[in-house]
N, C-alpha and C positions, 0 to 999 in steps of 0.2 A: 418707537411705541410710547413712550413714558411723555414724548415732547405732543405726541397728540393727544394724550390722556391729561393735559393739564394746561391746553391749548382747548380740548373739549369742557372741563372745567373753569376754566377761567369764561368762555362764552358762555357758559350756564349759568354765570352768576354775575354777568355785567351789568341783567334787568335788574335784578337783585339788588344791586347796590348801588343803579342809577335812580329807585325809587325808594334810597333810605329817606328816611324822615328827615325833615332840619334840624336845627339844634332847636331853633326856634317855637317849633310845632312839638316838639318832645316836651320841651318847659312848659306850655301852653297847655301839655295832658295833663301835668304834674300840678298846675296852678286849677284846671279843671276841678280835680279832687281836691283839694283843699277850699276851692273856692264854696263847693257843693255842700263841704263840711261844715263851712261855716255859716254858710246860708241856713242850713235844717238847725244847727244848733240855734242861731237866733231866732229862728220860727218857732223851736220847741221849748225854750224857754219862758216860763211864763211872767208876764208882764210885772206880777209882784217881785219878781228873783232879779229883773233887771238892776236891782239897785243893791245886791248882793256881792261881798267883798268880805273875800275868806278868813285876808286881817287887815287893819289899818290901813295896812301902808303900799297897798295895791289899790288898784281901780276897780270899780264896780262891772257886774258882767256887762252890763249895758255901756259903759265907759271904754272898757275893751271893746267889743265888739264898732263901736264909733271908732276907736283908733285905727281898727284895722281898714276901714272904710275912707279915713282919709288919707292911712297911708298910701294904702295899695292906689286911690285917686293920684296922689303925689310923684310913685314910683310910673304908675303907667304913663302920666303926662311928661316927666323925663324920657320916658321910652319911644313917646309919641316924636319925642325934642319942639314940644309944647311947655310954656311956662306952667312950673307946677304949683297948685295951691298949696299953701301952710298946710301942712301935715295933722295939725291939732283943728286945721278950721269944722272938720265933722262935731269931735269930741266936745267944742265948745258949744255948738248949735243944736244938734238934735239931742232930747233928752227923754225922750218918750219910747217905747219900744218901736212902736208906729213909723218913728222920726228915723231912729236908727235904722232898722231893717229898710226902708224905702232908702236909706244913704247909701246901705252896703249893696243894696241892689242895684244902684245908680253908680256906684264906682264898679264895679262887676261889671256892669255893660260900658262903660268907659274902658275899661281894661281890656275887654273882648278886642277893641279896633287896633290895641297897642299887642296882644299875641298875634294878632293874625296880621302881622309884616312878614314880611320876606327877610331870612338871610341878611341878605344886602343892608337892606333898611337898618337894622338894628349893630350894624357894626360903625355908626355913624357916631361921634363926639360929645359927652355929657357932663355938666359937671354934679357930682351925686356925693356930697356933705362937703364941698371944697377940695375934692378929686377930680383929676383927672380918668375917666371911666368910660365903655360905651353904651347904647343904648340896650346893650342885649345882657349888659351887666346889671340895668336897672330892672328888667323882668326877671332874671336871677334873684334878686335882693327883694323884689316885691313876694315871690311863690317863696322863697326861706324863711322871709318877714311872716306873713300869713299863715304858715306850717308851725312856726316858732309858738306865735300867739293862739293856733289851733291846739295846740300842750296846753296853753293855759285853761282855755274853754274847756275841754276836755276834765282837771281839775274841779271849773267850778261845776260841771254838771255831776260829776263823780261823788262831790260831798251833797249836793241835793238831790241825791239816789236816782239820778238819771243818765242812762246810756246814751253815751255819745254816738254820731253817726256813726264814724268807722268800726263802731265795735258792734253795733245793729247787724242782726243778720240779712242776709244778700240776698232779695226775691229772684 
């Protein structure tokens, strides 16, 4: 009795767990949300605040927000195992709010082709700061990068009395 009671369980959960998710596609939720967050934050930001820098010896919001646009371009083009642009090349060129959010939008749908591999794909060979790493380590590194620098964002909106996305309430 017990060997077909767990024989009936184990077939009841074969669909189950032949349709978990990848690792790939679970990072890709994670990057989702932060990518969202970052997106509304630089939209809601207004154009004068761009040049705002809490103290010295940080970047301006609009400076961040470029970082994160060329990084996440950099991580995904690793991820692609596409040569990646200079990581700073965003932060150097766009300097307009305009310039920036059109960057981070354009590395956001760059990124879209590098989540949406398979598995397979992303367990393929990279080298990521003079490591040895794979590609599914550099979408790791890009969604931690962006969440990382999501803290910050979050800071500068918090001292110019404005609510961050993840803290907006959920329609």
């Amino acid at each position: 009795m017990l060997a077909r009671v767990v024989l009936t369980l184990s077939l009841a959960a074969a669909p189950a767990l032949a349709q978990a998710p990848s690792a790939t596609s679970q990072t890709r939720d994670l990057w989702h949300s932060v990518k969202g967050y970052l997106i509304e934050s630089a939209n809601d930001m207004p154009e004068k605040l761009y040049a705002f820098r809490p103290t010295p010896e940080v970047r301006t919001f609009g400076e961040l927000i470029a970082h994160v646009a060329g990084s996440e371009k950099m991580f995904c083009a690793m991820a692609l195992g596409e040569k990646p642009p200079a990581e700073d090349a965003v932060e150097q060129q766009a300097k307009t709010k305009a310039a920036i959010v059109a960057a981070l939008r354009e590395s956001t749908d760059y990124c879209e082709r590098a989540y949406s591999q398979a598995d397979s794909a992303t367990s393929g060979a990279v080298q990521i700061f003079g490591e040895p790493r794979t590609r599914f380590y550099a979408l790791v590194m890009n969604v931690t990068h962006d969440f990382e620098h999501y803290g910050n964002v979050v800071t500068y909106l918090r001292i110019n009395k404005m609510v961050p996305p993840s803290s907006k309430p959920r329609r």
